[in-house]
C-alpha positions, 0 to 999 in steps of 0.5 A: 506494570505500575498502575502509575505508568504514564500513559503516552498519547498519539501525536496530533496531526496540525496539516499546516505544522512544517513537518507535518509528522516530526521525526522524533515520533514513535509508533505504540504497541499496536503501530499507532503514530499520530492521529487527525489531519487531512488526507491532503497531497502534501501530508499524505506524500510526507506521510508516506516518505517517513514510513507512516500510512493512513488506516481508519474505520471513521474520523479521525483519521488515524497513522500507523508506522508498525514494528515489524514491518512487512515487505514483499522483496520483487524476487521472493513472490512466491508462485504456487504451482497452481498460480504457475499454471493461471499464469502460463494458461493466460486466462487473464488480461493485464493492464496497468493504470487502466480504471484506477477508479473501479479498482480502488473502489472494488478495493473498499467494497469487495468483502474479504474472508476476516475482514469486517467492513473497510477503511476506503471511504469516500474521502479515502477514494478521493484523496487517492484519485487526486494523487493518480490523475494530480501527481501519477504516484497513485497507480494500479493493476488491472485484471480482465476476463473477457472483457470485464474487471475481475481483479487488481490492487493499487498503491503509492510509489515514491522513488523506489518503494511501492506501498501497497494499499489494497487488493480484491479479487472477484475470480480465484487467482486475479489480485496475486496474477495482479500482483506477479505483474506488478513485482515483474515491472518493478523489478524490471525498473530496479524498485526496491520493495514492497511496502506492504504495511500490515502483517497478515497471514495471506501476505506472508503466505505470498513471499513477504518478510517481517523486518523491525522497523528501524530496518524499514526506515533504513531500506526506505531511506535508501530508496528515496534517494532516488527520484519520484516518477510522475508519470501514468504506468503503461504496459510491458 
């Protein structure tokens, strides 16, 4: 490469820009779209709608839109033998939107195995509660044992996406027995997908595929035309 290569730079977010990520926006090598803004209702919902999340470790905030793109399709969850028999003992208790806060914090402060700290700060964990208690696109899934939280994850929907924010486990198995219960009730109300927004080995390893972003936008697209639900989750 030419060390005369222009060197392009993010896109800097105005929240007050009408719309706030324009459409003409591409993602560099590492999916990084945009950068700064506000964790505001009305740029994260826009955000979310054109395939872009929020990922930081500090300010700014940072937006990524990555390529590829993976997603979890709600029939291809794979379930191990031993998850099989953690679901069919019913060890666990599941509740869905019960203690969004604990889980979104648990999400921040549960230590994961190659994972150095996280990007659920404290102006993350707000913004997100507001969308739950605000505008109820914000849900989880919660997992008991005995009466005390030991698992779950939380996200956003918008018509019939889910993106998958975080997930934690305190006990083996908790966040994927969170995980088969929410595939199950998405599929039950004909969602599309999982957005699960960043390749990993472990999100593989449960049954999600990579697709090229342009393929992403197009599945996205296809699921907004349906309408959002407002509307707190309660249990099968």
């Amino acid at each position: 490469m030419s060390d005369n290569t222009p060197l392009r730079l993010p896109h800097i977010v105005d929240p007050n820009a009408d719309p706030v990520f324009p459409d003409s926006l591409q993602p560099d090598g590492n999916g990084l779209i945009a950068v700064g803004g506000e964790l505001s209702q009305r740029v994260l919902i826009e955000a979310y709608s054109k395939g872009i999340f929020p990922w930081f470790n500090g300010p700014p905030i940072m937006w990524f839109s990555t390529d590829p793109r993976p997603v979890l399709y709600l029939d291809r969850l794979h379930i191990s033998k031993r998850l099989n028999r953690v679901l069919k003992q019913g060890q666990f208790e599941v509740h869905l939107d019960h203690d969004f806060e604990k889980v979104v914090f648990l999400c921040g402060t549960v230590p994961r195995a190659h994972q150095d700290g996280s990007w659920i700060d404290k102006s993350f964990f707000e913004a997100y509660t507001e969308l739950h208690y605000g505008k109820y696109i914000t849900h989880c899934v919660s997992v008991y044992r005995e009466g005390k939280l030991c698992g779950g994850l939380y996200g956003l929907t918008l018509g019939r996406v889910f993106f998958g924010e975080s997930m934690f486990s305190l006990q083996a198995n908790a966040s994927k027995v969170a995980l088969y219960h929410l595939c199950r009730w998405l599929k039950r109300r004909n969602f599309l997908m999982i957005d699960c927004q960043q390749v990993t080995p472990h999100i593989l390893s449960l049954g999600a595929v990579e697709i090229s972003r342009f393929e992403y936008l197009e599945l996205l697209r296809e699921g907004l035309e349906a309408p959002h639900h407002h509307y707190r989750w309660t249990d099968d």
